[in-house]
C-alpha positions in Angstrom: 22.4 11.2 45.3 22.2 8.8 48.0 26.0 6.8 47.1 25.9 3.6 46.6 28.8 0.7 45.5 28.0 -2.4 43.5 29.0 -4.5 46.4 25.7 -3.1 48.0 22.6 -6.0 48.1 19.4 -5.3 45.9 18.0 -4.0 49.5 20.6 -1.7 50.0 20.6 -0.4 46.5 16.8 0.0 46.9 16.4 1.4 50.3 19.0 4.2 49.3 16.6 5.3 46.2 13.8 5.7 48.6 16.0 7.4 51.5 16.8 9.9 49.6 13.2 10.7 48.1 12.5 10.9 52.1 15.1 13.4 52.5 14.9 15.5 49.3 10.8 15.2 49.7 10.7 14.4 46.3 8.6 11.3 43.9 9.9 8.9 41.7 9.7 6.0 38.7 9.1 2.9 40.4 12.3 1.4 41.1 14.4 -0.5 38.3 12.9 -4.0 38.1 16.6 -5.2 39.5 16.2 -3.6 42.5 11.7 -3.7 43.5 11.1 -6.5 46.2 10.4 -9.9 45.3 8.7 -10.7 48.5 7.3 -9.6 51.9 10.5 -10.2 53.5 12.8 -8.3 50.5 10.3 -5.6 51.4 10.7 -5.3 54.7 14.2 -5.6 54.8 14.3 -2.4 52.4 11.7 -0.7 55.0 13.8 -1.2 58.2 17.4 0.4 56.1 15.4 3.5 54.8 15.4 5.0 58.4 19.2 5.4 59.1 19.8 5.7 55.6 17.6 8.8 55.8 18.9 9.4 59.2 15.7 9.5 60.5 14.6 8.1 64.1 11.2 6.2 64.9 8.4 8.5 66.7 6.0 5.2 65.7 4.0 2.9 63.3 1.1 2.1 61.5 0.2 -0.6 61.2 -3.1 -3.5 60.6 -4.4 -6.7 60.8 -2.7 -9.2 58.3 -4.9 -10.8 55.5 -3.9 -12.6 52.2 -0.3 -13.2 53.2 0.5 -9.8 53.4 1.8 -7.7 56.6 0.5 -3.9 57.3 3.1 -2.2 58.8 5.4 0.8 58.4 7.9 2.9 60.7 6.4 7.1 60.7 9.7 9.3 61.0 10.1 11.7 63.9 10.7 14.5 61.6 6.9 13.9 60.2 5.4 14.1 63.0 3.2 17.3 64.7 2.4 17.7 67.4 0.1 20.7 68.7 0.7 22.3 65.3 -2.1 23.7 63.3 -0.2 24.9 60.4 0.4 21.1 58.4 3.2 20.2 55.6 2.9 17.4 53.0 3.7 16.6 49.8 -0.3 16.6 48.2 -1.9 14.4 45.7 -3.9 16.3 42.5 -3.3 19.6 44.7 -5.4 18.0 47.9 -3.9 16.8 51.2 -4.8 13.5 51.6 -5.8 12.1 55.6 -7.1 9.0 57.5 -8.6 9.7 60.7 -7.4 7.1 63.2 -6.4 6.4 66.8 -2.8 6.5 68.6 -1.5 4.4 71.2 0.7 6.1 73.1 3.9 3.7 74.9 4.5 4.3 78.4 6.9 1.4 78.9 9.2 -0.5 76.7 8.3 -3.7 74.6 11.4 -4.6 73.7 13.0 -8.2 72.2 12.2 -11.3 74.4 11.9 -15.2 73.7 8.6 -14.9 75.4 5.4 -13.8 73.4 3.3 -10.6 74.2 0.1 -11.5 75.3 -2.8 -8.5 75.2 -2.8 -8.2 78.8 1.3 -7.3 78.3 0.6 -4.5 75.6 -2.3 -3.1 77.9 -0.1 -2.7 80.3 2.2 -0.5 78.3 -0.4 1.7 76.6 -0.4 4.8 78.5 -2.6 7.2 76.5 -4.6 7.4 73.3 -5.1 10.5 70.4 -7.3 10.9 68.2 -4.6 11.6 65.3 -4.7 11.7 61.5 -1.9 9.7 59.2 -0.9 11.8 55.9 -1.3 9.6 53.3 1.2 10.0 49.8 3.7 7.7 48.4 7.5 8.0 46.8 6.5 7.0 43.7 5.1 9.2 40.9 2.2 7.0 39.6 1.4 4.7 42.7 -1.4 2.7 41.6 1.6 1.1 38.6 2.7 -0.1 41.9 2.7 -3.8 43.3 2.0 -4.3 47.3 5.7 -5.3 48.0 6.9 -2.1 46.3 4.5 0.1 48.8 5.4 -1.8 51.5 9.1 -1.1 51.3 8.2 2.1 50.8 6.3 2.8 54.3 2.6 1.8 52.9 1.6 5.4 52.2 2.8 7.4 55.0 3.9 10.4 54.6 3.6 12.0 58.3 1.0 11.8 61.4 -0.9 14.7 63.1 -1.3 13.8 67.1 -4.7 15.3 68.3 -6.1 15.7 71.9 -5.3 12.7 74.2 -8.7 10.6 75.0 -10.5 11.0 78.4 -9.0 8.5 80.7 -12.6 6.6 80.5 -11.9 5.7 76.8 -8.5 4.1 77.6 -8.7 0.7 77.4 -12.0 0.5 75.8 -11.9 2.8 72.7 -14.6 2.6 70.7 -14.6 0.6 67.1 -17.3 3.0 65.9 -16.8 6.9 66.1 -19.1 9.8 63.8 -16.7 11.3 61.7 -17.2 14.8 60.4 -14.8 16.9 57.8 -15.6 20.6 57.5 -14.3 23.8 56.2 -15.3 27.4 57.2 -17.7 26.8 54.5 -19.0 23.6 53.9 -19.5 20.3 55.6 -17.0 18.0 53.1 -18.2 14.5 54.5 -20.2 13.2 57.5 -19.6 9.3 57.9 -20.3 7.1 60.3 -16.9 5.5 60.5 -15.8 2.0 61.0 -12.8 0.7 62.8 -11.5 -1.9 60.3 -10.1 -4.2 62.2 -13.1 -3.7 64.7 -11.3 -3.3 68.2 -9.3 -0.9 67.7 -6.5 -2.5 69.8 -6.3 -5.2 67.8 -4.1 -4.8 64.9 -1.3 -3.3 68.3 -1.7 -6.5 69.8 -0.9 -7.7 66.6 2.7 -5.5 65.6 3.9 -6.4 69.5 4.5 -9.8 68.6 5.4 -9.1 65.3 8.3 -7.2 66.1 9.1 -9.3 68.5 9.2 -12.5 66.2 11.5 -10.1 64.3 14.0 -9.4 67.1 12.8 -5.6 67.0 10.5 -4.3 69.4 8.3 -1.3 70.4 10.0 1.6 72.8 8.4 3.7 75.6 7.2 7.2 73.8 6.5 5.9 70.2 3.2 5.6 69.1 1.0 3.5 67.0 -1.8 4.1 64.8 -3.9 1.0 63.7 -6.5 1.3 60.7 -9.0 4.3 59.6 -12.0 4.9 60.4 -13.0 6.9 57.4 -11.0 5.9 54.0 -8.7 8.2 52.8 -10.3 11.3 52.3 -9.3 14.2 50.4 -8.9 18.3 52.1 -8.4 21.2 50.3 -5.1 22.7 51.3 -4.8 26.7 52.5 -8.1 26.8 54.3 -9.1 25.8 57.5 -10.6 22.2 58.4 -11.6 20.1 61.2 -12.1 17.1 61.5 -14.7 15.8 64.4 -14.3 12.4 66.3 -17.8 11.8 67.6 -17.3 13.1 70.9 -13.9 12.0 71.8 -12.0 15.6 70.3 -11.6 17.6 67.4 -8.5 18.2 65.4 -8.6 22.0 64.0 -5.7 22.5 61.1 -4.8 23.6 57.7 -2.4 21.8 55.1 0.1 23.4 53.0 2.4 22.1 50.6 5.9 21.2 51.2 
């Protein structure tokens, strides 16, 4: 168990619960009604302890645009991370692996803390490649959909991981599209064709976005990590053990099979 004292905030007490489901890659009861967020901002003070609690170290983000009053984002742990790795890890859900196919924005500069606000043209500049890439979707918690939006978002909003494909051509950088033909196979059938949607439309948009965010929040966005911003397909579900691919349209194909961990 993850120790904790009863001099330790609600936040802390919560963040600790969730660390160690990180670390032990196990699922949960929601947490005790003392200790679930009240708010966006409980929940993301829980989110930014659950890293060093779980002595984990940011690789990137996910994140979307904002609607309703509430804020998409989420760190993605360097340990979940794979890169050219066909052979993929994850905790399933009903004895499927379950994916988003998405883009990465790969940092080749620092956006760090600043009283000035980013401006597009300042996050172009630091966007030094794109991959197609595909988030692994679970949660912490045993029965999710119990759930309320706070609780998910102090938990990391679903991610469990994120699979970095081929890098873009350099003609798509800078001008990635917001509609891409998205095809799931395995060895034996075609599981879904879809003409897939970017939902927040320019696919740049929701980075823009999580720049200034951070920012606002006296955190920032370092040269190497990467950020995913919105599927382009739902959430659909693999099998596990057999080979799939997963088709971009013509910017690359991802090639890989899940396992569970």
């Amino acid at each position: 168990m993850t120790s904790t004292s009863s001099s330790d905030s609600p936040q802390q007490q919560a963040a600790a619960e969730l660390a160690q489901r990180h670390t032990q890659q196990q699922r949960g009861e929601r947490l005790p009604l003392s200790l679930r967020p009240g708010s966006i901002d409980d929940a993301l003070q829980i989110q930014a302890l659950v890293p060093s609690l779980s002595g984990e170290t940011i690789a990137g983000w996910k994140c979307g645009i904002p609607s309703d009053g509430r804020v998409v984002l989420a760190p993605i742990f360097a340990s979940r991370v794979f890169k050219n790795d066909n052979s993929i890890s994850l905790l399933p859900l009903h004895g499927m692996a379950r994916i988003e196919p998405e883009l990465a924005f790969v940092l080749g500069q620092d956006l760090p803390p600043r009283e000035a606000a980013y401006g597009m043209q300042d996050v172009d500049q630091a966007v030094s490649a794109c991959h197609i890439a595909l988030e692994l979707i679970g949660s912490r918690y045993l029965e999710p959909e119990t759930a309320e939006y706070t609780e998910h978002l102090a938990d990391g909003l679903y991610n469990q991981g994120c699979v970095l494909g081929p890098q873009l051509a350099a003609d798509y950088l800078g001008n990635e599209p917001g509609l891409i033909n998205i095809e799931i196979q395995t060895q034996a059938q075609t599981i879904q064709q879809l003409r897939g949607e970017h939902p927040a439309g320019f696919p740049r948009q929701p980075l823009y976005w999580l720049a200034e965010f951070l920012r606002s929040q006296g955190m920032g966005l370092r040269q190497g990590q990467f950020v995913i911003t919105g599927s382009y397909a739902g959430s659909p579900d693999v099998p596990l053990y057999v080979p799939v691919s997963v088709r971009f349209g013509k910017l690359g194909v991802m090639q890989l099979q899940f396992k569970p961990r």
